[in-house]
N, C-alpha and C positions, 0 to 999 in steps of 0.2 A: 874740704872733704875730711872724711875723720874715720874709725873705725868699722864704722856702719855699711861702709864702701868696699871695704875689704875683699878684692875676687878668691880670695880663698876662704873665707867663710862661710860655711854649712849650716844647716840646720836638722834639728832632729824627727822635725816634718819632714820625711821622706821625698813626700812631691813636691815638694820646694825646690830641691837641688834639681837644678836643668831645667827647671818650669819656662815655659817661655815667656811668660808675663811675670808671674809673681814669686819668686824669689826670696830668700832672705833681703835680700840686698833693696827690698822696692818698699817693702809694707804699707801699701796705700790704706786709706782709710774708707768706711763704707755704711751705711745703714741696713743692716739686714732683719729679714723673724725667721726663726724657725722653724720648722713643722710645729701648728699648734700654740707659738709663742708670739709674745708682742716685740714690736721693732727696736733694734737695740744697734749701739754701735759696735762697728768690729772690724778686724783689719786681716785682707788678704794675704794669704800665707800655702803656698802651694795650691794645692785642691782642698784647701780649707779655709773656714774663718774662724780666726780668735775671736773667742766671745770677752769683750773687753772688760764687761762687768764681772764676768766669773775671775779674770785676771787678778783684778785690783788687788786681795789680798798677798798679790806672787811679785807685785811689784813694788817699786821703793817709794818712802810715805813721800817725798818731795816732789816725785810725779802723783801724787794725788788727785790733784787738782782737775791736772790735766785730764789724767784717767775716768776722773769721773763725766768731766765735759762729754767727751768722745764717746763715752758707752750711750749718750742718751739716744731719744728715737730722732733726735735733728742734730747738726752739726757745726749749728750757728756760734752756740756759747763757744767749744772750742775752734771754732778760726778766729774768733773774737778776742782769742786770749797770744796770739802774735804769734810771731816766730820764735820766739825763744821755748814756751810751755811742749810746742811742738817737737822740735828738736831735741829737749830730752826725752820726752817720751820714745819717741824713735829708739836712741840709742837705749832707754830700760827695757825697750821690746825686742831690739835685737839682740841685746844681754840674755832676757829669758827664754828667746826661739832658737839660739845658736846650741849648735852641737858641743856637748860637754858640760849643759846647765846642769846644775847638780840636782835641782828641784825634786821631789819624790816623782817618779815616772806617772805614777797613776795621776798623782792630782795635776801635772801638764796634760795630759791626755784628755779629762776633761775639760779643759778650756777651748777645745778644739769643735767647730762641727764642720759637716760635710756640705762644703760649699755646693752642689749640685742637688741639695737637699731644700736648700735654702731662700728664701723670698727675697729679690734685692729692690731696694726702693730710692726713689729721688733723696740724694744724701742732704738736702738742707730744706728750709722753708724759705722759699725763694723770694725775697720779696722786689726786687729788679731783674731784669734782662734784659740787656745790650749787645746787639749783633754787628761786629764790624765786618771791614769788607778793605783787610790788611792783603788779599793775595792779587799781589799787581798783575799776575799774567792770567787769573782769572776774571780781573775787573778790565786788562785789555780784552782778553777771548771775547766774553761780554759787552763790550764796548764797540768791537768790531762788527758784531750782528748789527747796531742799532746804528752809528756812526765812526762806518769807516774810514774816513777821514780825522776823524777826532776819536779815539777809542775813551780815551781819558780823557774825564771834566778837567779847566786847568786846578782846580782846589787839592787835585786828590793829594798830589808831592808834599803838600802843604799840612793837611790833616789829616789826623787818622781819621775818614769817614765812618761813623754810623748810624745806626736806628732803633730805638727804642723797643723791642720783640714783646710777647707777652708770655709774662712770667706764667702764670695759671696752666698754660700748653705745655710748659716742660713735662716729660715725661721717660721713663728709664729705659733703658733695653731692654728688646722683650715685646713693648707696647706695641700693638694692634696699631695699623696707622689707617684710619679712615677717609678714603677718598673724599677729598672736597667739595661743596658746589660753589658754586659764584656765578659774576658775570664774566662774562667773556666775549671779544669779538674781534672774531678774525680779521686780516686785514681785506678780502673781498667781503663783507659782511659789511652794511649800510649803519645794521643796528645791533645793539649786543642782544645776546639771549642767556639766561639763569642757567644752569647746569652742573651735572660733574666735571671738574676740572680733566681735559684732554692731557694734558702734558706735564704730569707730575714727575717732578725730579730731587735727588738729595744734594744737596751740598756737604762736601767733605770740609769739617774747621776743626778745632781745637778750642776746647771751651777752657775759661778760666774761672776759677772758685777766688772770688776777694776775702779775703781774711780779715783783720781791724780794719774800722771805715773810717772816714775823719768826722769831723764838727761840720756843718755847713755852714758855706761859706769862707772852708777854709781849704784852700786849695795842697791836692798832697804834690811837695815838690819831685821831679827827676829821679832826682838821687836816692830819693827814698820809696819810688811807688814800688820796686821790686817786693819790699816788707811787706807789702801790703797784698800778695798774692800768698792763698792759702796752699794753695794745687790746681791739677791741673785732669781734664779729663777727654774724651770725644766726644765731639756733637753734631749733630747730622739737620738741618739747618732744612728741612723737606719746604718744597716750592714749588706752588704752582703758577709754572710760566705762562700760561695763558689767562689765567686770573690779574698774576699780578702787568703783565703787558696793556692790560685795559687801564684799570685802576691806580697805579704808582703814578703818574702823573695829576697833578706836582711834589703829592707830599709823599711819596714813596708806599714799600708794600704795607698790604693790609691783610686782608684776608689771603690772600697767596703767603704768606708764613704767619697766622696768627692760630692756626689750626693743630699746630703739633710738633714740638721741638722735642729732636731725643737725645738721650745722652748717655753714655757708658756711668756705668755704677759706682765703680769706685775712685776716689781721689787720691791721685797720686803727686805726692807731694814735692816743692820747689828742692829739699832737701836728696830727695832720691834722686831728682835731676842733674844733681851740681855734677856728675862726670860729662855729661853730655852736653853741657854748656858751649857754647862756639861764638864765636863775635858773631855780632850782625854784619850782612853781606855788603862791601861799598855800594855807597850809590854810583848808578852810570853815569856817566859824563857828562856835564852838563843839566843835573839834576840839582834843585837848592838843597841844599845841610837844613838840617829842622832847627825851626826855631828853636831861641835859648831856652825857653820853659819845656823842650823835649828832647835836648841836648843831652847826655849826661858821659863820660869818658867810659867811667867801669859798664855801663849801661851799652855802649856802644862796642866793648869789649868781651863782654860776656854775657849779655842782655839773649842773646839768640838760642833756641835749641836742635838739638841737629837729631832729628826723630824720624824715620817712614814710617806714613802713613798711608793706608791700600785700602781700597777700596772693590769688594766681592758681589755678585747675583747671581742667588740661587733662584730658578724659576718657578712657576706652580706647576711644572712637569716636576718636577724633583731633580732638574738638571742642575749639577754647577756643586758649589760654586763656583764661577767664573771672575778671576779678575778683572777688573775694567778698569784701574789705575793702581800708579804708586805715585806717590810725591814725597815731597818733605819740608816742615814748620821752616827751613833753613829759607826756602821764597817767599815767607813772610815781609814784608815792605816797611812796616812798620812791627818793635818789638811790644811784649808786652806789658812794661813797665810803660812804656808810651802811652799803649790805649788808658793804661790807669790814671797817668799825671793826666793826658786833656781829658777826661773823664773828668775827674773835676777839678780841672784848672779856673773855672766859670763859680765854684763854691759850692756844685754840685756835691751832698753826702753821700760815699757809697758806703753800704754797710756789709755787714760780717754775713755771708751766705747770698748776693748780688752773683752774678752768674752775667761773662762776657762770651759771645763768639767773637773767633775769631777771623771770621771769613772764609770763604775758599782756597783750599789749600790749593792751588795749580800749579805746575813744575813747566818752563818754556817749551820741554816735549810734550807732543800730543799722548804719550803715555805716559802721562802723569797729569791731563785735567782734573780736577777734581768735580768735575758737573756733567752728565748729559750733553746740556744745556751745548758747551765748550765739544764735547767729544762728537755729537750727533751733529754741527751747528747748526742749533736752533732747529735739530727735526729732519733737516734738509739731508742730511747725508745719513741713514740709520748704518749700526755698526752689525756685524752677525755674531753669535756666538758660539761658540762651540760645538754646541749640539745642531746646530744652522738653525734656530731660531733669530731672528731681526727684534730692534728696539730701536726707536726714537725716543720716544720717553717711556714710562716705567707702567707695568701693568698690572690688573687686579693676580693677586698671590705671589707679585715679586718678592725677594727676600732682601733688600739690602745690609749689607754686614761692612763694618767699617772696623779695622783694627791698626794697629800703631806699634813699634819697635823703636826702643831705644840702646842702639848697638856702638860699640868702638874697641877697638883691639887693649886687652890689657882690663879690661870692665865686662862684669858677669851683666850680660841684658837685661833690663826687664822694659814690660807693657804694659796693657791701660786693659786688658780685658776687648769685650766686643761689645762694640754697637750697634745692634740688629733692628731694626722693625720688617715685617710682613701687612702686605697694603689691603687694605678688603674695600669694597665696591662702595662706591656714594650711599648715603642712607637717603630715601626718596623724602 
């Protein structure tokens, strides 16, 4: 940690101080346009966003480079350029956002716009998506609907499980979420029938931004997949359990997640995380130690985050919103340097702008599943909400809203922003 972390450091952005997300102390990064203008990069800064190109000449020529990657309309060039370009940049931005820049007032003023003004878009050109399935009390919740007696495959201790998602569906907060059709077939149903999906639900994960990829073929070791993580964001993993309940047999979902991944906007980076670092959790008794190629000491020391993440529904009444969980990344099973090294331990390339879930966030209370799916189980039990409206699964003008806190005594908070979609009805 270094300067940048400082909890007594202010900014002369107003709404910065106390923000609950965005803070001097976070500066995540982001693609925005403005009323009228074409997409640029910029970084979160109270109720505003620095325009990063208008910056450039406020900042020092040795972050150049960097600055110019990061203003562009994609974000790929700069995660491409590692942790190090990153890191200064950070500290030249919080140099120029801190209270007592000397800078001429006017000309920081305009580098600033009105974030609430502003268009925010998917921050890279995605060219992979991988969704794992690291949240062991969500993959037992799950496992116990379908085989109670075996909740867990015996592989899972062993691998980080996932699946290949599709990239082209990500889409940002904000986006309209289109109910799906498929097949489907009950289990009293003989034969399936095509339709809108009955039982659409979100999953709560935490997405990860890959930074530099390797060579293929070259596998990135333990010790080093952390470098290799740019930032980090939310992502809402939408799932239709009755679609995929037909169809994932054998080769898993299809059309039940290939319709519409979302994700919070801005990237908030590995840097801004280091207070809130915590070891990963032991395993319980009786579980195997990970293989050597996912082994790593400081990895297993400080590889983990200790985040709440909560999950809200607002209705098409206008009621709510409504909590329906909290969790936190800390019941991850596997970290995320993990999912990187066996990602490509096989010589799999991953490259600069590749996009991981991380599965379902579920906490061992039932107030904190992160799925419907776990909290309804399977439909069978609906929950009530506040205003006494019922849900089993999720309905045409739900709102779901997923947000994230990263808090510890002694350290100024910051968060990831919101990850919203509102569902509208199958297209015939």
């Amino acid at each position: 940690m270094d300067a940048t972390h400082d909890p007594r450091l202010t900014s002369w952005v107003a709404s910065a101080n106390g923000h609950p997300d965005f803070p001097i102390q976070n500066l995540p990064h982001g693609v925005f346009s403005p009323p009228g203008g074409a997409k640029r990069g910029g970084v979160a800064i109270g109720n505003a966003i620095l325009d990063l190109g208008a910056a450039l000449p406020l900042l020092p020529a040795e972050v150049r480079a960097a600055v110019e990657a990061a203003a562009q309309p994609t974000l790929n060039a700069f995660f491409d350029m590692g942790p190090g370009p990153r890191r200064a940049l950070r500290a030249a931005l919080s140099a120029l956002l801190a209270t007592g820049n000397r800078t001429d007032p006017a000309a920081l003023a305009g580098l600033l716009r009105e974030a609430s003004a502003c268009a925010m878009h998917v921050p890279c050109a995605i060219g992979d998506y991988t969704d794992f399935f690291a949240g062991i009390h969500h993959a037992s919740n799950a496992g116990k609907l379908f085989r109670p007696e075996n909740p867990l495959l015996p592989n899972y201790k062993y691998v980080p499980v996932a699946y290949h998602g599709r990239a082209s569906s990500v889409r940002v907060s904000g986006s309209a979420v289109t109910r799906p059709n498929g097949q489907r077939k009950p289990a009293n149903d003989t034969v399936p029938s095509f339709g809108p999906c009955r039982n659409l639900d979100y999953e709560m994960e935490f997405g990860i931004w890959i930074g530099r990829g390797n060579q293929a073929g070259k596998p990135i070791p333990i010790g080093e997949a952390a470098e290799h993580i740019a930032g980090y964001c939310l992502l809402n993993d939408w799932s239709a359990r009755d679609i995929q309940g037909w169809e994932a047999q054998p080769l898993g979902p299809f059309l039940a997640k290939n319709f519409h991944t979302a994700i919070s906007p801005w990237v908030v980076t590995p840097e801004a995380l280091e207070p809130f670092r915590i070891a990963q959790a032991p395993r319980p008794e009786g579980d195997p130690a990970p293989l050597d190629y996912l082994l790593d000491a400081r990895d297993q020391a400080q590889g983990a985050l200790n985040l709440d993440v909560e999950v809200l529904i607002q209705t098409a009444s206008g009621a709510g919103p409504f909590r329906l969980s909290i969790s936190n990344t800390k019941h991850l099973y596997w970290t995320f340097a993990q999912m990187v090294a066996h990602h490509a331990c096989g010589g799999c390339n991953l490259s600069a702008g590749d996009l991981f879930g991380s599965g379902t966030i579920s906490s061992p209370s039932e107030d904190g599943f992160g799925a419907l799916l776990e909290i309804t189980y399977g439909g069978r039990k609906p929950i009530s909400l506040p205003n006494g409206e019922e849900r089993r699964f999720l309905e045409d003008g739900d709102t779901v809203i997923f947000r994230a806190r990263a808090q510890l005594d002694g350290w100024v908070p910051i968060g990831f922003g919101e990850c919203r979609g509102t569902i509208l009805p199958a297209v015939a």
